[in-house]
C-alpha positions as a Markdown table, in Angstrom:
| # | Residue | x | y | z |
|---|---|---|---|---|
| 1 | Unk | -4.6 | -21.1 | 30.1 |
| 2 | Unk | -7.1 | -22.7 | 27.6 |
| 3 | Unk | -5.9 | -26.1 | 26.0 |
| 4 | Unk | -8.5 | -27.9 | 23.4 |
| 5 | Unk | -7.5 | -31.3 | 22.6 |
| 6 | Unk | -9.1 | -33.1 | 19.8 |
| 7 | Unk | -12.6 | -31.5 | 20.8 |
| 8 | Unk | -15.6 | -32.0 | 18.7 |
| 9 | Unk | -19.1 | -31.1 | 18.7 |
| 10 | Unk | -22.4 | -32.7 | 16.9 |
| 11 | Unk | -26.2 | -31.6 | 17.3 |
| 12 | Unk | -28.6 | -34.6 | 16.7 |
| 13 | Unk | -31.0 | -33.7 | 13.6 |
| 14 | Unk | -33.3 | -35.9 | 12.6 |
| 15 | Unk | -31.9 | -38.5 | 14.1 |
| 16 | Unk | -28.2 | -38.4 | 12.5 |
| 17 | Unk | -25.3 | -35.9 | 13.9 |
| 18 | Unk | -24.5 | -32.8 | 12.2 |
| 19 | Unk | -21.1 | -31.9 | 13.1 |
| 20 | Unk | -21.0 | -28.2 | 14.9 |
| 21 | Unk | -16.7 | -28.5 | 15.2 |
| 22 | Unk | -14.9 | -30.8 | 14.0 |
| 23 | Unk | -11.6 | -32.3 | 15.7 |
| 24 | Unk | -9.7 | -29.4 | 16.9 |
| 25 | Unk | -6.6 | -28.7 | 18.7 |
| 26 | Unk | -5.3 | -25.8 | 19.8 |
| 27 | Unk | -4.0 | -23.3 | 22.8 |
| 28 | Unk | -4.7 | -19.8 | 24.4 |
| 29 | Unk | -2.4 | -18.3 | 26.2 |
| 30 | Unk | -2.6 | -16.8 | 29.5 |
| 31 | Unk | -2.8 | -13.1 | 29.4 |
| 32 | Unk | -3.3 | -13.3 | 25.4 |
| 33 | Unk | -6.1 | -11.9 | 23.9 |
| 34 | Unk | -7.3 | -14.6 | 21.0 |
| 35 | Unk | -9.1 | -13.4 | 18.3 |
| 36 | Unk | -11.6 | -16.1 | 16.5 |
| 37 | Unk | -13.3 | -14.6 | 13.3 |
| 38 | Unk | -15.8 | -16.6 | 10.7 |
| 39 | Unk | -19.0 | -16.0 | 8.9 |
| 40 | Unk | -22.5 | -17.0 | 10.2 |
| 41 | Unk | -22.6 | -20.7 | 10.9 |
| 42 | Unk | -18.6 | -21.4 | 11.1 |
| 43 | Unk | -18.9 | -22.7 | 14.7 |
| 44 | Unk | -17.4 | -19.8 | 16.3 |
| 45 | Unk | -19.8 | -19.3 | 19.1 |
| 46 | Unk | -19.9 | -23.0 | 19.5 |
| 47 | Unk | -16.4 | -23.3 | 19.9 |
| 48 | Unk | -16.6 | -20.4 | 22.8 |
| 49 | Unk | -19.7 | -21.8 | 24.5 |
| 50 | Unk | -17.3 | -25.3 | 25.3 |
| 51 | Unk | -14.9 | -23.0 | 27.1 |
| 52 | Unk | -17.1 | -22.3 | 30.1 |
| 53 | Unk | -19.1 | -26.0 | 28.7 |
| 54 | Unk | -22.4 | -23.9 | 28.1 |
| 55 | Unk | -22.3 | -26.4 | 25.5 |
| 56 | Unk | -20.6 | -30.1 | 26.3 |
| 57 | Unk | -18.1 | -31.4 | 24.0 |
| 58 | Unk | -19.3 | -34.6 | 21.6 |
| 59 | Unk | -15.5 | -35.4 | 22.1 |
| 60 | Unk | -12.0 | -34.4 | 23.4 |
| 61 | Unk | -11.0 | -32.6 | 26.1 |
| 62 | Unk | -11.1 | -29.4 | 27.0 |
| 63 | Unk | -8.1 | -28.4 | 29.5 |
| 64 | Unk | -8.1 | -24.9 | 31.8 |
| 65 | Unk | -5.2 | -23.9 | 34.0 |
| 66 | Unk | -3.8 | -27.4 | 33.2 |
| 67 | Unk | -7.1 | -28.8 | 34.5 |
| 68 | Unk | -9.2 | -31.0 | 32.6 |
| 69 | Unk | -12.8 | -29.4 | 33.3 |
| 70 | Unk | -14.9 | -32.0 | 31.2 |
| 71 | Unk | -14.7 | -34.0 | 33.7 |
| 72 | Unk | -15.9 | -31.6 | 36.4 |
| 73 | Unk | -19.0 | -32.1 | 38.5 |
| 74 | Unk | -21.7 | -29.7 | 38.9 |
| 75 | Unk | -20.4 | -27.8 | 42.2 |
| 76 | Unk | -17.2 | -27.8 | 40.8 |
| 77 | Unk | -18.3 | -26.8 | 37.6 |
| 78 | Unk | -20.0 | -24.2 | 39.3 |
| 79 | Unk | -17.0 | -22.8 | 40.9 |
| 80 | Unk | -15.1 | -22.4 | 37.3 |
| 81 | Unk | -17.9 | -20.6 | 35.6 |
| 82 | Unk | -17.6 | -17.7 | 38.4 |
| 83 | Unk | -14.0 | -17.4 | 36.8 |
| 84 | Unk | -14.9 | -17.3 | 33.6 |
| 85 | Unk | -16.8 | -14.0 | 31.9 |
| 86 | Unk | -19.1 | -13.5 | 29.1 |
| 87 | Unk | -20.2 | -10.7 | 27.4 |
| 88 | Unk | -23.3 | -11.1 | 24.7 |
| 89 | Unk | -23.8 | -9.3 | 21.8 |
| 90 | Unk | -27.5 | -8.2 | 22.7 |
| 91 | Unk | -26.1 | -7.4 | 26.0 |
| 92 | Unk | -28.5 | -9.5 | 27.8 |
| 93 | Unk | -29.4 | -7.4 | 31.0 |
| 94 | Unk | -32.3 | -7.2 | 33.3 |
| 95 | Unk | -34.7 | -4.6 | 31.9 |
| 96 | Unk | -36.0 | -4.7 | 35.6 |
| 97 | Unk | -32.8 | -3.7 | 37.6 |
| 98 | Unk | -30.6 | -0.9 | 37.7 |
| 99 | Unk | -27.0 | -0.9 | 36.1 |
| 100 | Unk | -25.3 | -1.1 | 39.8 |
| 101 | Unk | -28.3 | -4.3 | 40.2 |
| 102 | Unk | -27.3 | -5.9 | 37.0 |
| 103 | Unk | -23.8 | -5.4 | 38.1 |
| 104 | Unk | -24.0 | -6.8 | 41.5 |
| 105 | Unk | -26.2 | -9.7 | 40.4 |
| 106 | Unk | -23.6 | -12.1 | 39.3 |
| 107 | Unk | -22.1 | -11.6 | 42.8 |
| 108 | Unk | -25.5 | -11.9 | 44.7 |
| 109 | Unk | -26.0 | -15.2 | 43.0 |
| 110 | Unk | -22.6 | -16.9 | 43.8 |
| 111 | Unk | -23.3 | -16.4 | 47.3 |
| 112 | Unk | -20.0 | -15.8 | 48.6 |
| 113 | Unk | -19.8 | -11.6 | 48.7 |
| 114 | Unk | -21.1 | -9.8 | 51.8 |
| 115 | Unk | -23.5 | -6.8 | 51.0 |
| 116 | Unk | -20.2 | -4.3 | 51.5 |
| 117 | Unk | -18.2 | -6.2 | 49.3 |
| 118 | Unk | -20.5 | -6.5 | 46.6 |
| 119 | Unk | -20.8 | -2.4 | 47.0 |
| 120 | Unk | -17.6 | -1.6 | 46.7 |
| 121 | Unk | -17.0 | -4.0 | 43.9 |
| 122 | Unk | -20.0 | -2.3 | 42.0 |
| 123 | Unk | -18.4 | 1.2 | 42.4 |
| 124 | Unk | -15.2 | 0.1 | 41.3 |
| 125 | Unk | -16.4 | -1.5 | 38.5 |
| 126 | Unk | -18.8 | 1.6 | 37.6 |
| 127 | Unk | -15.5 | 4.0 | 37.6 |
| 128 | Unk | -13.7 | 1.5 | 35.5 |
| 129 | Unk | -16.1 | 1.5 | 32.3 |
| 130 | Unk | -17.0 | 5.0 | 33.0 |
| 131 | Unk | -20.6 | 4.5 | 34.2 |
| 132 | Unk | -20.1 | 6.2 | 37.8 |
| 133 | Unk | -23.1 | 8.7 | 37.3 |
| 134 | Unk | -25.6 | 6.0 | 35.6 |
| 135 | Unk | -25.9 | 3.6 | 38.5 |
| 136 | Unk | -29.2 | 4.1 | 39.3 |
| 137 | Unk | -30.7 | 4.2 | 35.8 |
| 138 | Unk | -32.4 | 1.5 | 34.0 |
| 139 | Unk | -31.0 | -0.4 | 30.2 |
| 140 | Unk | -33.9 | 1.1 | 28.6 |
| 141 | Unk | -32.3 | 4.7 | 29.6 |
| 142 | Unk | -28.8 | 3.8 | 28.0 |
| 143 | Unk | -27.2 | 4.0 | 25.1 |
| 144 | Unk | -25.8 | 0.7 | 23.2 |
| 145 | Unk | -22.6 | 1.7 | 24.0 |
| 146 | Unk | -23.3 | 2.1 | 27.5 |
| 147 | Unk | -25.3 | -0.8 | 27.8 |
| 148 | Unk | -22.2 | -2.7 | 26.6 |
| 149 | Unk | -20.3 | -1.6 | 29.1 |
| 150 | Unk | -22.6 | -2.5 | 32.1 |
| 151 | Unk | -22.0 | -6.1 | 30.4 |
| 152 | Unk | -18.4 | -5.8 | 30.9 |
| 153 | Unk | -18.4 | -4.5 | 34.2 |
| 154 | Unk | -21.1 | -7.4 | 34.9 |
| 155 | Unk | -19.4 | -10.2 | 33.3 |
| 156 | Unk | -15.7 | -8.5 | 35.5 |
| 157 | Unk | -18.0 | -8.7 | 39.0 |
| 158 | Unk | -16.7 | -12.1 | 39.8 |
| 159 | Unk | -13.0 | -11.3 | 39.3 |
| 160 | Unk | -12.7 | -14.0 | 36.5 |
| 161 | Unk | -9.4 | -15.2 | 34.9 |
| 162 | Unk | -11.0 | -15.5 | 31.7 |
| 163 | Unk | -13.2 | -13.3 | 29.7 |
| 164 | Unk | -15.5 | -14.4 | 26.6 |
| 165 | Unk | -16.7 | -12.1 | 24.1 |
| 166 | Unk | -19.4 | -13.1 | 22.0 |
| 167 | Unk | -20.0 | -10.9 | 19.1 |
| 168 | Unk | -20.1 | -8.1 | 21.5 |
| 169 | Unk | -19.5 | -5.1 | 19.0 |
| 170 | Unk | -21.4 | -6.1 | 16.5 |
| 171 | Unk | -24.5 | -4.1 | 17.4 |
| 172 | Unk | -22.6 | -0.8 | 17.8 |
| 173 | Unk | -21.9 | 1.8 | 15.2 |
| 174 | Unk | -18.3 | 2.0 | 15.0 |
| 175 | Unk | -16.8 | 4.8 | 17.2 |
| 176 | Unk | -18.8 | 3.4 | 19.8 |
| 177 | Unk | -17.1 | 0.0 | 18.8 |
| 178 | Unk | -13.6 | 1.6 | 18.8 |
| 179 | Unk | -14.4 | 2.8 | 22.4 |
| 180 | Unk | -15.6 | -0.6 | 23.4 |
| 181 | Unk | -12.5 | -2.4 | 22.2 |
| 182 | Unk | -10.2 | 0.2 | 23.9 |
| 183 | Unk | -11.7 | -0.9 | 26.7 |
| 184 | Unk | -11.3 | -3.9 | 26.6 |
| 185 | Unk | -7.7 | -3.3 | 25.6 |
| 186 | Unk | -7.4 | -1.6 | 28.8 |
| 187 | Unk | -8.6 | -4.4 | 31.1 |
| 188 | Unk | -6.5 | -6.8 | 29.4 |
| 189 | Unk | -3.3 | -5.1 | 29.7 |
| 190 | Unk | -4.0 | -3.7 | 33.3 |
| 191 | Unk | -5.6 | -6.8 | 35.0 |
| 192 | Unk | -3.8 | -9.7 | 33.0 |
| 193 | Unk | -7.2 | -11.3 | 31.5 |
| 194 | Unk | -7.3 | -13.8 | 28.7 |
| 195 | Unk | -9.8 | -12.4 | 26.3 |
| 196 | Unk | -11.3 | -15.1 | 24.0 |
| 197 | Unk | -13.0 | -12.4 | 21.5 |
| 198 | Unk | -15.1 | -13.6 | 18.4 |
| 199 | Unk | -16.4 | -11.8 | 15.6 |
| 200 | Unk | -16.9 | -12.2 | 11.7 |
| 201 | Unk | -15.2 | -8.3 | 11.4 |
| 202 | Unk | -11.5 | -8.8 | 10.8 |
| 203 | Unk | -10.9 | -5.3 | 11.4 |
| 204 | Unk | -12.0 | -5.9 | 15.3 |
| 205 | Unk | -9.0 | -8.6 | 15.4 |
| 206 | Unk | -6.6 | -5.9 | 14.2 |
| 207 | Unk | -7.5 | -3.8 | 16.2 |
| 208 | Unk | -7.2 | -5.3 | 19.8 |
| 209 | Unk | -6.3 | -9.4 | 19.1 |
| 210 | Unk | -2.6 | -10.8 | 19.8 |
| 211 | Unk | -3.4 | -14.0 | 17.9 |
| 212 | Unk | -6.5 | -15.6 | 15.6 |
| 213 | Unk | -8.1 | -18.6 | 14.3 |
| 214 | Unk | -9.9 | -18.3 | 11.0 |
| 215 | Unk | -13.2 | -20.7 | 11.2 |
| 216 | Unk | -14.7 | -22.5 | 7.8 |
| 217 | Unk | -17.3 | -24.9 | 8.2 |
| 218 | Unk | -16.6 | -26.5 | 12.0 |
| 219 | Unk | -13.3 | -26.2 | 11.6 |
| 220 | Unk | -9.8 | -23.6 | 12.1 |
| 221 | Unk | -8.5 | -23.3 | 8.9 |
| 222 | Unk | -5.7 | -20.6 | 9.6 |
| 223 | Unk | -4.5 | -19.7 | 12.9 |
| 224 | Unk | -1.5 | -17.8 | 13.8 |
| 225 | Unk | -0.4 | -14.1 | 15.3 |
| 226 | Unk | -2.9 | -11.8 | 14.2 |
| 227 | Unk | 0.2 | -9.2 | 11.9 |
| 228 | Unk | 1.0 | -12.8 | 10.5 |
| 229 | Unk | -2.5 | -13.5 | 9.9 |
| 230 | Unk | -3.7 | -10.4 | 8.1 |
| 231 | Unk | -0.7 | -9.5 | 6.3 |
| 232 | Unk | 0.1 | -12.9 | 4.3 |
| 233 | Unk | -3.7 | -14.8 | 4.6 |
| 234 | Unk | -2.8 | -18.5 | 2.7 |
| 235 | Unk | -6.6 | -19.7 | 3.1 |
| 236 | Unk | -9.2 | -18.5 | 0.9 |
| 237 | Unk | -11.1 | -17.6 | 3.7 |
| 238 | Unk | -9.0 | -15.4 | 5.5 |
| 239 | Unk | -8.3 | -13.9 | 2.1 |
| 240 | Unk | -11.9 | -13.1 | 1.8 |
| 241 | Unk | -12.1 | -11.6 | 5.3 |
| 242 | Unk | -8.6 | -9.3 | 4.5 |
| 243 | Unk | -10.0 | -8.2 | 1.8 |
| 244 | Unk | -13.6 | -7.3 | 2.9 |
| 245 | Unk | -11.9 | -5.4 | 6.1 |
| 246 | Unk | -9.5 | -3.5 | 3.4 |
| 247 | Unk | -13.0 | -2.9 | 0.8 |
| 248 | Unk | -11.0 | -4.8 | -1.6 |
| 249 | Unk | -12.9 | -5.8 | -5.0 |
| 250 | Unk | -10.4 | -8.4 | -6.0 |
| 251 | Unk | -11.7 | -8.4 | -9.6 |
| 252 | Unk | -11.1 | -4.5 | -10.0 |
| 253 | Unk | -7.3 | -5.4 | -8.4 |
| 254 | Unk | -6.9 | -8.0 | -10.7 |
| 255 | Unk | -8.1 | -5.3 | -13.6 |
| 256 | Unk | -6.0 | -2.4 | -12.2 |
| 257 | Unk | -2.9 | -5.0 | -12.4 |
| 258 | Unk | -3.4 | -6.3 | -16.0 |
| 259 | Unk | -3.2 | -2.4 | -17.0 |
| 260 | Unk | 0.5 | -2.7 | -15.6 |
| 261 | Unk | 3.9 | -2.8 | -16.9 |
| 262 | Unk | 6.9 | -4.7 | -15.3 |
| 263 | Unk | 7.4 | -7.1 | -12.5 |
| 264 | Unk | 4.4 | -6.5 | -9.7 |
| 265 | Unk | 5.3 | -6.7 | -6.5 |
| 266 | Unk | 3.5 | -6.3 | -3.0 |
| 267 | Unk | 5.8 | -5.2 | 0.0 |
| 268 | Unk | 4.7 | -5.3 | 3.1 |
| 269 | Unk | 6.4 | -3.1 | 5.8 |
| 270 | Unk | 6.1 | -3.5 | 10.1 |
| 271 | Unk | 7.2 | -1.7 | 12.8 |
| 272 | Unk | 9.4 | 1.5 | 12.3 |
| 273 | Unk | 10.2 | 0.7 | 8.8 |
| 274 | Unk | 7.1 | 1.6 | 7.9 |
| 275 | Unk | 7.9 | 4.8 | 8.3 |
| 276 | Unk | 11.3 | 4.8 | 5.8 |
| 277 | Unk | 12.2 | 6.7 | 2.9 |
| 278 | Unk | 13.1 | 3.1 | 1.3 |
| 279 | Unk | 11.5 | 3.4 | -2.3 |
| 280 | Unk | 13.6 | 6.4 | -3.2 |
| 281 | Unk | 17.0 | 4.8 | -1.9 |
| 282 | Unk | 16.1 | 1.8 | -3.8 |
| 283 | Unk | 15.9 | 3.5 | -6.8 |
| 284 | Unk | 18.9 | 5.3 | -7.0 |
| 285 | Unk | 20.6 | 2.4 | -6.5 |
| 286 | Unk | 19.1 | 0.1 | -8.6 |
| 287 | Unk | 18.1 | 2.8 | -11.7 |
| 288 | Unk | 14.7 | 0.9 | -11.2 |
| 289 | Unk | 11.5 | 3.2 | -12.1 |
| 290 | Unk | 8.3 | 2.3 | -10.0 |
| 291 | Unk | 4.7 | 3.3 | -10.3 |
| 292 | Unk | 2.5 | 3.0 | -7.4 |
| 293 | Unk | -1.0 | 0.7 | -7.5 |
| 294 | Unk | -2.4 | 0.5 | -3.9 |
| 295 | Unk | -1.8 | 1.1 | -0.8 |
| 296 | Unk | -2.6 | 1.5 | 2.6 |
| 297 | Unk | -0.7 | 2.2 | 6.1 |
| 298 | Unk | -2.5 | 1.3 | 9.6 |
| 299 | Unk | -1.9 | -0.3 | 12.5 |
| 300 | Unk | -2.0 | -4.2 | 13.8 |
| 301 | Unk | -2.6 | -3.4 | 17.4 |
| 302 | Unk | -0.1 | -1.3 | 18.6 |
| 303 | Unk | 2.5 | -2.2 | 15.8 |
| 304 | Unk | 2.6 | 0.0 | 12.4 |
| 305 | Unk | 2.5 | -1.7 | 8.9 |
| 306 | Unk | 2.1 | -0.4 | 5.3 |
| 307 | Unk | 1.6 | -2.6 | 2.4 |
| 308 | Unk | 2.4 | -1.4 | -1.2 |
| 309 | Unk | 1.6 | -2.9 | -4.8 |
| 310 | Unk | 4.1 | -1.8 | -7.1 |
| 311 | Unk | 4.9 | -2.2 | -10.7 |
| 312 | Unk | 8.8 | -2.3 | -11.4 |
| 313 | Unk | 10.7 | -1.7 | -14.8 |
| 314 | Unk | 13.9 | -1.2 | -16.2 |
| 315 | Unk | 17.5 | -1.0 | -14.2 |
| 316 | Unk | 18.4 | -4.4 | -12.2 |
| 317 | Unk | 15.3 | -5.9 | -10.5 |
| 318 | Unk | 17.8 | -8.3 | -8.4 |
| 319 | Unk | 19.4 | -5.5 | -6.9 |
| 320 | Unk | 16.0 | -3.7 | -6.2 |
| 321 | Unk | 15.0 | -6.4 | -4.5 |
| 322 | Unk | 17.9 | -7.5 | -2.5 |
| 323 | Unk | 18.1 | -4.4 | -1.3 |
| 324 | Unk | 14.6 | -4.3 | 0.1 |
| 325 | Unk | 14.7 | -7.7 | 1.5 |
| 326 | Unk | 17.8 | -6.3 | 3.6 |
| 327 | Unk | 15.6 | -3.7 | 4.9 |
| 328 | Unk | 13.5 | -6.1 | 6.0 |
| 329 | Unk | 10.7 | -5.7 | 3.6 |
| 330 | Unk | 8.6 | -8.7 | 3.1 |
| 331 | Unk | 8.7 | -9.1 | -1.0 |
| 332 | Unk | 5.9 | -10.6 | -2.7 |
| 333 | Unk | 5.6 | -11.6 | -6.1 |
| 334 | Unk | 2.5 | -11.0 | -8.0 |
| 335 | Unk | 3.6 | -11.1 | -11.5 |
């Protein structure tokens, strides 16, 4: 759905160019929902704003459907933004208009919706974010939650293929976030949308994000399937975010682990054998004892994991962890 090839972007300061992104290539896939997380200043919302070329590339190309839409003109670039979506994290709506106004308005602009349409569209949209009784109220009589989701149903009016999401939980407390990215969970599964979603909260790409690209400094730095991702980070970067999401303090890990005896080991269990009574099995057959350091089971989307730090000693360590790598445990060595 979403191709970037080789793009780059630079601001002019002070007369010399400050790279924004630097060379990068990658895909979204149709249907997908693609997760792109980095701190203040990464380029994140830069990258996003070149989907729907709120902000034109320095360099590359940027493809859409197969289509190269750099090289659009401005009716035909006119025509792609209607199918492309955005939601804001401020929300952005008219303080002036009602939520059915605000919702319609994308519609009354493109010109192409007759009065009925644009109607029923509004009501359909109201039911779908749960709004049905609010339509005639004004932002400044919502909640943030609410007012979130009269963004969604706006940026939805046009029937777009694509649907940006710019920051847009981070000025929610979280249950309303949680209900916001159900939501949107909902919409992608039942009307087939790419969601591009970014954020600098890991645990909002967890949550509702098939894949990811870690940003550093104008450039992706890790990308791959989100349970991938989170589960073995290799970039210092995304280490930092895992850890942050999980309230890590890696120097207190690092002093909890000295205080160890025996091999360390961190296992990391998905899907239903998460769930196992593997430890126990293990060590009857191994005469392995084990002592328990961390951790922590959740779950990556709709897929359970658990992860486990343990410290191993005594009986035969190769057969302790043969036997877990045939159960399909993924066996990491910390010591």
């Amino acid at each position: 759905m979403i191709e970037f090839d080789q793009v780059q972007k630079s601001y002019e300061v002070g007369g010399r160019a400050i790279p924004a992104l630097k060379a990068t290539s990658m895909t979204v896939a149709a249907g997908e929902v693609f997760g792109i997380v980095g701190h203040s200043g990464a380029g994140k919302s830069t990258l996003v704003r070149l989907i729907n070329l709120l902000e034109r590339p320095t360099g590359g190309r940027i493809l859409i459907d197969g289509k190269n839409v750099t090289d659009y003109n401005a009716e035909q670039l006119r025509g792609f933004r209607r199918k492309v979506g955005m939601i804001f994290q401020h929300f952005n709506l008219l303080s002036s208009k009602t939520v059915a106004d605000n919702i319609a308005f994308p519609m009354k602009l493109a010109g192409i919706y007759s009065r009925q349409q644009i109607r029923d569209r509004v009501d359909e949209l109201l039911a779908r974010v749960g709004l049905s009784d609010h339509a005639s109220k004004y932002p400044s009589q919502l909640s943030g939650g609410q007012k979130q989701r009269v963004g969604i149903a706006r940026a939805l009016a046009c029937r777009p293929s694509i649907l940006l999401c710019d920051e847009a939980t981070s000025a929610l407390d979280p249950q309303t976030t949680q209900s916001v990215l159900r939501l949107l969970a909902d919409i992608n599964r039942e009307l087939g949308l790419t969601i591009v979603l970014i954020t600098h909260e890991m645990d909002v790409v967890r949550r509702v994000c098939d894949r990811v690209a870690v940003m550093d400094a104008g450039e992706v730095v890790e990308l791959g399937a989100v349970s991938d991702v989170f589960l073995h980070p290799e970039h210092p970067t995304t280490r930092d975010f895992v850890f942050e999401s999980e309230n890590i303090d890696r120097d207190e890990l690092q002093e909890d682990l000295s205080h160890a005896e025996g091999r360390i080991l961190r296992l990391t269990f998905r899907g239903e054998s998460t769930y196992k009574p593997l430890l126990g099995k293990v060590a009857r057959e191994s005469g392995v004892d084990f002592s328990i350091l961390s951790g922590r089971i959740d779950h990556i989307k709709d897929t359970p994991y658990g992860q486990l730090t343990l410290s191993l000693v005594g009986g035969d360590l190769d057969i302790a962890m043969a036997a877990l790598k045939a159960a399909d445990v993924h066996v990491e060595v910390l010591r």
